[in-house]
N, C-alpha and C positions, 0 to 999 in steps of 0.2 A: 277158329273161334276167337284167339287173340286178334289175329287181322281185324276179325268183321268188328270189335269191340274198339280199337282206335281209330277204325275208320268212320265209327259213330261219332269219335271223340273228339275227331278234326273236323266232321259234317257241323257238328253243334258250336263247334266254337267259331269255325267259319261263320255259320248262321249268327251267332250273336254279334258278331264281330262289323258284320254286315249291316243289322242292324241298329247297331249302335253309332254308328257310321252316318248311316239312312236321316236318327234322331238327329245326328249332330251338324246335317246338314243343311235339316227344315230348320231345328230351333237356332242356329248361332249363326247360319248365310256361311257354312264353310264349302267348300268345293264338290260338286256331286262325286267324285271321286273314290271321296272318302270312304263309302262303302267297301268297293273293292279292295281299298288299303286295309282299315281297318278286317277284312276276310280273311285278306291273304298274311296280315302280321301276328292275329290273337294268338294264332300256334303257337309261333316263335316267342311271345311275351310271355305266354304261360309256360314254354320250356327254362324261358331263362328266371322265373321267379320260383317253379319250381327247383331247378339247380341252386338259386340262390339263398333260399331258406334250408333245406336241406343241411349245404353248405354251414350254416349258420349253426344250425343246429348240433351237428356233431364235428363244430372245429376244438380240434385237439392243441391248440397253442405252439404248434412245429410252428411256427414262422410265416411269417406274413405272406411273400414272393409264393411259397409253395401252395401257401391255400388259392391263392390267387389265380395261380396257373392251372391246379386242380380245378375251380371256379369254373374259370373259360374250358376248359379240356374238357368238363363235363354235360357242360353248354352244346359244342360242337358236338359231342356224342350221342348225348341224349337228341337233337336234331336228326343226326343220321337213323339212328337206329329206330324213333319212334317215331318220324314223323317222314323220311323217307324210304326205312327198307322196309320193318312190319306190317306196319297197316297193308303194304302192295303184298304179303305173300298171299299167293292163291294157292299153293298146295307145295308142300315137301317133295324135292326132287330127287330124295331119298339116297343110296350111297354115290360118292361121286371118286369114281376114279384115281389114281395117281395120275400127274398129267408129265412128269418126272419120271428118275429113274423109279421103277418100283421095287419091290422086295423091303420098305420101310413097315414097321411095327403098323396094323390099320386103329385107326383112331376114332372113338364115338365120343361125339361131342353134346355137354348135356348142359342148355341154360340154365335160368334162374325164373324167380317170379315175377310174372306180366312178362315176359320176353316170349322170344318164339327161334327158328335156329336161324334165321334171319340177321343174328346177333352174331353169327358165327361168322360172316360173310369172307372178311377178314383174313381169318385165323386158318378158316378151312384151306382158301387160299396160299394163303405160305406153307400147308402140310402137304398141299399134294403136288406143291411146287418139289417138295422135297422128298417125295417118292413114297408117302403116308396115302393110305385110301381114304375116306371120310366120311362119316354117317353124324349128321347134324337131326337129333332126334326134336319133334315136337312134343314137352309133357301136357300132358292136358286131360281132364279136366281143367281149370285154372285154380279152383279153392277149396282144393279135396287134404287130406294129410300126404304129408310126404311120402307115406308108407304106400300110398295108392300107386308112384308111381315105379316102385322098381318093377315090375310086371312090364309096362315100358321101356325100362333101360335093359331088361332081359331078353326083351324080343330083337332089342338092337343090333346086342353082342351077336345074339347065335347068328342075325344074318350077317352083320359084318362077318364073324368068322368063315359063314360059308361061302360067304364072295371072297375071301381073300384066301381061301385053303389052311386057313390058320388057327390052334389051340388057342391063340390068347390073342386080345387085346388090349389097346391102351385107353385109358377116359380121359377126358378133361370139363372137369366142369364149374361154371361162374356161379358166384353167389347160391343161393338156394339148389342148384344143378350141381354141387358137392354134398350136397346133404343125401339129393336123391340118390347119388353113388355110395356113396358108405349105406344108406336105405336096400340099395339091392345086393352090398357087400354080405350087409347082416343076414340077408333074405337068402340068397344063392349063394352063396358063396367066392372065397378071393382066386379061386383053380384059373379063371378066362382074366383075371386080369393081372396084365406083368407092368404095370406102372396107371396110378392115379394120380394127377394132377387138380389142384381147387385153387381158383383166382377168388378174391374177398368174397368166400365163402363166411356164415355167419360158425364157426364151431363152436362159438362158446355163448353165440344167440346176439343180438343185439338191439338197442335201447330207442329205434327207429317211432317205434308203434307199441308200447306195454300195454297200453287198452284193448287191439283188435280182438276180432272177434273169429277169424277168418281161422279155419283149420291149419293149415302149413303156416300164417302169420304165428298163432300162439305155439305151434312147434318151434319158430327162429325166435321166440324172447329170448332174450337176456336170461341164461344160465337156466332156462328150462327144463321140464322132468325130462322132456323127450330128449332134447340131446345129452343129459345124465347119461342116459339107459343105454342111447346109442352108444355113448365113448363107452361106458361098463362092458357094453358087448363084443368091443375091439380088443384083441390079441393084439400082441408085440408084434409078430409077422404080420397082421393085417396093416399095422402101423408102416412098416416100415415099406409099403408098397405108396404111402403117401409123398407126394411135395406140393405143400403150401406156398402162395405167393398171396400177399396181403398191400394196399398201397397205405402209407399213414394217414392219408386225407382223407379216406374212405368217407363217404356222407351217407352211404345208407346202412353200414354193417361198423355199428362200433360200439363199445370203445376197440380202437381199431388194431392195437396191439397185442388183443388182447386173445385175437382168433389164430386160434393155433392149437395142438393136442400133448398131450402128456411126449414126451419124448422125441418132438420134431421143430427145428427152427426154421422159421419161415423165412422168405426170401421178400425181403422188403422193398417197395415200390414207393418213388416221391413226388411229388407234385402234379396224381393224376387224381382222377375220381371214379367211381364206383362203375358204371355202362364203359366207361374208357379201357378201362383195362382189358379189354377184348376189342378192343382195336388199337392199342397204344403201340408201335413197333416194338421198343424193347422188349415189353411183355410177351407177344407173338413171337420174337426172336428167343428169349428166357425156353418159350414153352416146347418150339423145337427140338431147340440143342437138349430139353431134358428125355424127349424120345429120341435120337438122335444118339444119345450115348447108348440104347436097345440094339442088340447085334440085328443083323440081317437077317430077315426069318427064312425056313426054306418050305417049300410050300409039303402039307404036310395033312390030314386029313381035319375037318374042319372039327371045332370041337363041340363036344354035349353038353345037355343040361348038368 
């Protein structure tokens, strides 16, 4: 559904781009060319305008060099992931393998909003390089409440678990795709999972959009009921299956210090931006090493609801 929705997103802007091109070719005598120029660049200009207002809008005053770098970092990113990995997915190739030693904890991988697991490409990568199995889930609907999809993240678990002969697994998920895990934590419970991980996930909501309209959008405001209820419903032991990693430049989830929960300090990330951090090496490398400290599982019968 997200594919076919940016692959509109690039058809149309292609089209006007081309267009516009076309106009400025009869009325100014510029080069017939320019069509195709103008086709093939509009993506790219509305990436880097969207990076750049964004940017604008929730800079936190760190320093000139970092927002900067976040700037461009998120430029490149958002390139990658929206305009050449998402739009091409044609279908979920559903769990992939250790390609490494195996017997590593298996990992379901859960994005954010407007993504697809496509975003994982990455990250999936360096885990099964490291003997991690991998289940990069699609949530979807796209503008349902958050609470729609642990039903999705539950169907993940129990196959990962049965392809891996394993009682537990570990999450990791980006922005909005940590909400949906504490969402299925509340709902099912913490027994299948032995380690949660959330890269600029919004915990405490953020100041992106207060107007939307969009169900899971007024769930991620800024200090909203829904995530009140949510943290009220977390135990200590639920808590302490988390780790938070947040970048300070964050342009879509902020104020950016701010995301984080009663009793956990986050692991702070500099000079990147919000789509980056799932593919930023460090970060990929951070999320590793924190499965990586989970002993060796031994195979073991898969686990239940």
């Amino acid at each position: 559904m997200l594919a076919i929705l940016l692959r509109t997103v690039l058809l149309s802007q292609a089209i006007l781009g081309a267009g516009l091109g076309y106009w400025l070719a009869n009325r100014w005598g510029i080069p017939l060319w320019t069509p195709v120029l103008l086709a093939l660049a509009l993506p790219f200009v509305s990436m880097a305008l969207i990076a750049l207002v964004s940017a604008i809008k929730s800079r936190s005053g760190e320093g000139a060099a970092l927002w900067w770098r976040s700037l461009i970092g998120e430029f490149v990113a958002g390139v990658k992931v929206f305009v050449m990995r998402q739009p091409w997915s044609v279908r979920n190739s559903g769990i992939l393998p250790a390609t490494g030693l195996p017997g590593r904890i298996p990992v379901v991988l859960v994005h954010g909003f407007l993504c697809n697991h496509r975003i994982w490409d990455d990250m999936a990568q360096a885990l099964r390089a490291r003997g991690h199995a991998v289940l990069a889930l699609d949530l979807e609907p796209l503008f349902v409440s958050i609470d729609r999809y642990a039903p999705v993240v539950e169907q993940a678990v129990n196959a990962m678990c049965r392809h891996a002969n394993a009682r537990q697994v570990a999450l990791v998920g980006h922005s909005m795709g940590g909400l949906a895990i504490r969402a299925w934590m509340r709902a099912h419970g913490v027994q299948r999972a032995v380690r949660v991980i959330t890269l600029g996930t919004p915990h405490a909501g953020t100041r992106v959009d207060p107007h939307t309209r969009i169900p899971n959008g007024r769930q991620m405001r800024w200090q909203s009921d829904w995530l009140t209820a949510l943290a009220a419903a977390e135990t200590a032991d639920t808590r302490s299956l988390l780790r938070i990693a947040i970048t300070a430049q964050d342009n879509v989830v902020y104020p950016q210090r701010a995301q984080t929960l009663a009793g956990l300090t986050p692991t702070v990330f500099e000079g990147i931006g919000h789509v980056e951090m799932c593919l930023h090496p460090p970060v990929v490398e951070w999320v590793v090493q924190q499965l990586e400290s989970i002993p060796l599982i031994p195979e073991q019968p898969p686990c239940e609801p």
